[in-house]
N, C-alpha and C positions, 0 to 999 in steps of 0.2 A: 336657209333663211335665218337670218339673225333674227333680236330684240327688236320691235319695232312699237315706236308711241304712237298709241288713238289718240287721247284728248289732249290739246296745249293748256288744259286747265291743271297745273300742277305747281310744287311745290320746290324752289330748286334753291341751290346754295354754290359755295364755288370755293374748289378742294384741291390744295397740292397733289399732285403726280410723282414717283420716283422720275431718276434719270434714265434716259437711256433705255426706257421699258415703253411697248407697244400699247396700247391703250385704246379698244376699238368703241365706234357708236355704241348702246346697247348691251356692252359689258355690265354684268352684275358686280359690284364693287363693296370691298370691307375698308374700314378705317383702321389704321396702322397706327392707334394710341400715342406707341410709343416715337415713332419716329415721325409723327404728326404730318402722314400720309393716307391718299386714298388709291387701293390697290385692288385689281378684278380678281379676282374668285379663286384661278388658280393659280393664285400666286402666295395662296393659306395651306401652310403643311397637313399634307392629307394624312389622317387619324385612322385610316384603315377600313371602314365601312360608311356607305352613305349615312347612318339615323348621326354615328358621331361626328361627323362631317357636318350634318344639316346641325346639331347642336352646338358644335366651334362657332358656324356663321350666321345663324340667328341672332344671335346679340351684337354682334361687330356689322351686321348691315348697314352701309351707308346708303347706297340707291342705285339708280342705273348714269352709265355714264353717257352726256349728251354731246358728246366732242371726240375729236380721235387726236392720237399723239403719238410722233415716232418715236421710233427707238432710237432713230437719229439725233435726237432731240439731249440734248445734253445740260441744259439749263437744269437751273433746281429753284427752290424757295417759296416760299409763304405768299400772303395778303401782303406783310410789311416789309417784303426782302424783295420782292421779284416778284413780277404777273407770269412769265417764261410759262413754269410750268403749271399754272391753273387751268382748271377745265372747269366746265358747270355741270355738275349734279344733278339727276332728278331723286329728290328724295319720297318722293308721293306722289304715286300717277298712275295712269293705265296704259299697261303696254298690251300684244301681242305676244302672247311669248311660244319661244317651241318648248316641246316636251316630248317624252316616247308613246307612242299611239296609246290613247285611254279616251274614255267618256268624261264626261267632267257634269258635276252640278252645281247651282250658285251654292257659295260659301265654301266650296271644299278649300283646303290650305294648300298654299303651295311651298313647296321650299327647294333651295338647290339639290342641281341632281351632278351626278356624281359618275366619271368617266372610268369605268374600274377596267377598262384594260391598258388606261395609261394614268391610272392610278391618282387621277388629278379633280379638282373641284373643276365642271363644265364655264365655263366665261357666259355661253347664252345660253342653258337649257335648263328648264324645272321641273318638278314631278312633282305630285300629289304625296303630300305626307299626311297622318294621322293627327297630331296633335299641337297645339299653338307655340310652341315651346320648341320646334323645328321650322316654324314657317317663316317665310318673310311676303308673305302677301295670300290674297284672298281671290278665288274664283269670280267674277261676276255677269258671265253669260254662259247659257246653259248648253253643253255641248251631248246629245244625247248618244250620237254617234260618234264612236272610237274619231278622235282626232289627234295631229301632231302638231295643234295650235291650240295654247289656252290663252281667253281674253282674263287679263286679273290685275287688281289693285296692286302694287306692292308699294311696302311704308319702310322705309328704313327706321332702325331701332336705333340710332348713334343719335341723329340731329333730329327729331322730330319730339311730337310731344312726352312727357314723361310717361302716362300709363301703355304709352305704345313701346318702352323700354324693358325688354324678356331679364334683365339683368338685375331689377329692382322687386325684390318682396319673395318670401317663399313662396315655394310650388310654382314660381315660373307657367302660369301660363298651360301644363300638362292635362287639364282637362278634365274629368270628372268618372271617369272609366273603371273599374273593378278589374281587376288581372288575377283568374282563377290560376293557379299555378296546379299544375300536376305535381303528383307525390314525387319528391326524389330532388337532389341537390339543383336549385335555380342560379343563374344569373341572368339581377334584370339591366334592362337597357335604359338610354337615356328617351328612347319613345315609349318606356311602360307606364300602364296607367297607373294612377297616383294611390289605390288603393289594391293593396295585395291580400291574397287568402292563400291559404296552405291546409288541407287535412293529412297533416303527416303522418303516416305510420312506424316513420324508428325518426331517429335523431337524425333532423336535416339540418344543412347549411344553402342559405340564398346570400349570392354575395350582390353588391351595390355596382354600380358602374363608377367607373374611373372619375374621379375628383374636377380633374382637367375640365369636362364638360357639362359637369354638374352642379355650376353655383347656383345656390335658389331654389334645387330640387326637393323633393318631401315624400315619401311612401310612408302608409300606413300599413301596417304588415299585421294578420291576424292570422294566430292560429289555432285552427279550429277543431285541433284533437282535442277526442276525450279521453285519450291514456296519457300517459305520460311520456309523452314525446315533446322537443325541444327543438324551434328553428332559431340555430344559430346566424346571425346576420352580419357578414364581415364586408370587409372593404377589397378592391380589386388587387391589394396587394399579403391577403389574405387573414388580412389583421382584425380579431374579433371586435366586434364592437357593441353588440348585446346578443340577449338569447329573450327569445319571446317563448312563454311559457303557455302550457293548452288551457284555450279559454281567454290569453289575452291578445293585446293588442297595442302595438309601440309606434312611434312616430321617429320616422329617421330623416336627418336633414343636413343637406351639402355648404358646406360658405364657400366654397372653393379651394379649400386646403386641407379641410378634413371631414367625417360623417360623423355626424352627434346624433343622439338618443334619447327620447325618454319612453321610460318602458310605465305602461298603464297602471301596474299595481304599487309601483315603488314612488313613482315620479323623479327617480333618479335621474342622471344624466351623464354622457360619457359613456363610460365604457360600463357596460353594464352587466353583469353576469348573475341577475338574484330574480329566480323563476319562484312559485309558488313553494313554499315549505312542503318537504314530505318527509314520513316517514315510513325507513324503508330495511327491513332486519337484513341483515347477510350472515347464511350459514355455512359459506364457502367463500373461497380470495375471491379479490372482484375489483377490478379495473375499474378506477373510476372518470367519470365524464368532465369533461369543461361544464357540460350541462347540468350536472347534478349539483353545482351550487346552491346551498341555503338549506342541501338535505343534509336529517335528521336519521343517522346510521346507526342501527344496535347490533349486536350479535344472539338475538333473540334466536334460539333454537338450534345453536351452533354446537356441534358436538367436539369439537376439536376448533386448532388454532383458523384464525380469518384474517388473512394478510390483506390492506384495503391499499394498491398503488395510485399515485396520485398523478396526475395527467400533467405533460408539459409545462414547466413553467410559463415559457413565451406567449402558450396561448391562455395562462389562467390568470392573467392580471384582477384581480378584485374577487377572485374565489375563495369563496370558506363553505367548511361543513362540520358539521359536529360527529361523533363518534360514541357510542355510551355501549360500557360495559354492561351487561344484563346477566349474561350467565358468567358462571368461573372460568372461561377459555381465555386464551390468549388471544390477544390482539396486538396486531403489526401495521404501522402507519409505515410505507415505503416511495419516498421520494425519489424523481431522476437523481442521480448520483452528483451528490456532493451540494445537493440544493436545501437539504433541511437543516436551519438554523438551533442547536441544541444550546447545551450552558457552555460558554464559554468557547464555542465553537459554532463557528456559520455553512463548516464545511461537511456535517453530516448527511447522513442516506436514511435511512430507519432508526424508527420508533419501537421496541418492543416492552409490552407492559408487563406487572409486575410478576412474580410468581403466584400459586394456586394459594386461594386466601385474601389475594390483594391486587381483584381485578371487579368486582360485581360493584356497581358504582364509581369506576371512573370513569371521567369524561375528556376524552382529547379534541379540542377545536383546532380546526387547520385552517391558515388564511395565507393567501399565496399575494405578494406585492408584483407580480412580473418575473422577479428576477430568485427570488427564494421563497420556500416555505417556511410557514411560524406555526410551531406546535406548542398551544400552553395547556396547562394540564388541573386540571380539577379534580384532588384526588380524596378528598375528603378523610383525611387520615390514613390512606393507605399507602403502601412503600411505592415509592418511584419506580420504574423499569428500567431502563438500560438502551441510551443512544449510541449507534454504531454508524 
């Protein structure tokens, strides 16, 4: 059993059709913007899982369709070119709809459901989703007993009023939910709720959901270690976009082409890589973090040389840290090859500082643009070292 309308009290408009495409009563329908068409459901290139599926077609909901049309049908055109291929729209009504056998209570959300063995968005069938930002209508009679009929409003988001538009203001609509994350590298979805927590134990990474179906989105991301652990928060194409430091809390936000930032303690924005200042002595080499930005490095208690390597350029856009000599040892700043900017050459690797006598009091600061490192030097009177 198809889509079928209860009430004639509804809302209707009247929408071009492609050519040559089948068009049944009771189809769920998107609006095709661009080719200034109205198209059933699986006719939206499917993104690989229902939640991105139901978030492709929440926003491009036109309604249900109340007319049928062949494929035979070869006409085309608008309101002002041709009636051939108009149909009438419901944009706001109550239908019957089917679904996969569930209970249902008033208010739950519905949104399309999704045929994953032929990998296509369903034309008549909906399921019960989580959160408003997937749905395209509302439960409203109570089914207490498992059924494969749900009674529900649905509104299309295209022609209807503006605040019923998923596509207009951050946060979209996602609901008000907290999403405790377990320790260890996350990726959230386009159905997570809008406020994230982490108590991370080592340095994690939570990456964002893909751009494509994220205009509008918003997570608040806290976390809530008390050592000094660092979640890095990158994009689905693994590109860093801030680091939340323990104790804060950052707001990350989608326009549809990219994920921006502002991190709690800086108010920066972008690309953000500047966690709470520490400081932190090394008395052996030590690899350093994308994370460890904004730290405060000495050689406190070093008995010998402390070579500090500095991490990937690609991933350290907007990284700096400072360096300070304390005792008489050597100190080595060592960049991936060929990326540290010295005098008169862009194409250096290491830093080494001076000889014994003219090292206790200098200060090497590193700041990484993306694409090279900057080593400037504070040496207070003492001799230079030597770039290799």
């Amino acid at each position: 059993m198809g889509i079928s309308q209860v009430l004639t009290d509804n809302k209707v408009i009247t929408a071009a059709f492609p050519v040559s495409t089948a068009i049944s009563r009771g189809d769920l329908l998107w609006y095709d913007n661009a080719n200034r068409l109205a198209k059933r459901a699986s006719a939206r290139t499917d993104l690989g899982s229902t939640a991105l599926n139901q978030a492709d077609f929440a926003p491009i909901f036109l309604g249900v369709s109340m007319d049928t049309r062949f494929s035979a049908e070869t006409t085309s055109g608008s309101v002002r070119t041709s009636t051939n291929s108009l149909r009438d729209v419901v944009t706001d009504g109550v239908f019957d709809l089917p679904c996969a056998s569930a209970t249902w209570k008033i208010g739950d959300l519905i949104g399309i459901a999704r045929d994953g063995t032929n990998t296509v968005n369903f034309n008549q069938q909906v399921v019960k989703v989580s959160t408003p930002n997937l749905a395209i209508g509302v439960c409203i009679q109570e089914e207490s007993v498992a059924t494969t009929t749900v009674r529900g409003r649905l509104i299309g988001t295209v022609a209807t009023e503006p605040h019923a538009n998923l596509t207009r203001g951050i946060g979209n609509f996602q609901g008000q939910g907290i999403n405790a994350l377990t320790d260890g590298a996350q990726t959230l979805t386009v159905d997570s709720a809008p406020f994230v927590t982490m108590t991370p134990t080592a340095d994690r990474v939570i990456t964002l959901p893909a751009v494509g179906q994220s205009t509008g989105l918003a997570y608040w991301i806290s976390n809530l270690a008390t050592n000094l652990f660092y979640l890095s928060v990158k994009n689905a194409g693994g590109t860093l976009i801030g680091v939340v430091g323990p104790g804060e809390t950052s707001m990350f936000g989608c326009d549809g082409a990219t994920w921006k930032g502002i991190i709690s303690e800086t108010g920066g924005l972008g690309n953000m890589q500047v966690p709470s200042s520490q400081i932190v002595s090394k008395t052996a080499d030590y690899t350093v973090l994308v994370t460890d930005s904004g730290t405060m490095f000495d050689n406190t208690g070093a008995a010998g040389s402390v070579n500090f390597t500095l991490p990937a350029v690609a991933n350290a856009k907007g990284f700096y840290a400072y360096i300070f000599g304390v005792v008489d040892q050597q100190i080595v700043v060592t960049a991936p090859a060929g990326t540290l900017v010295g005098p008169n050459n862009a194409g250096r690797t290491s830093y080494t500082s001076g000889a014994a006598g003219q090292r206790i009091g200098a200060v090497h600061y590193v700041y990484c643009n993306g694409a090279k490192y900057f080593l400037a030097l504070s040496l207070q009177g003492l001799t230079q070292g030597a770039f290799a």
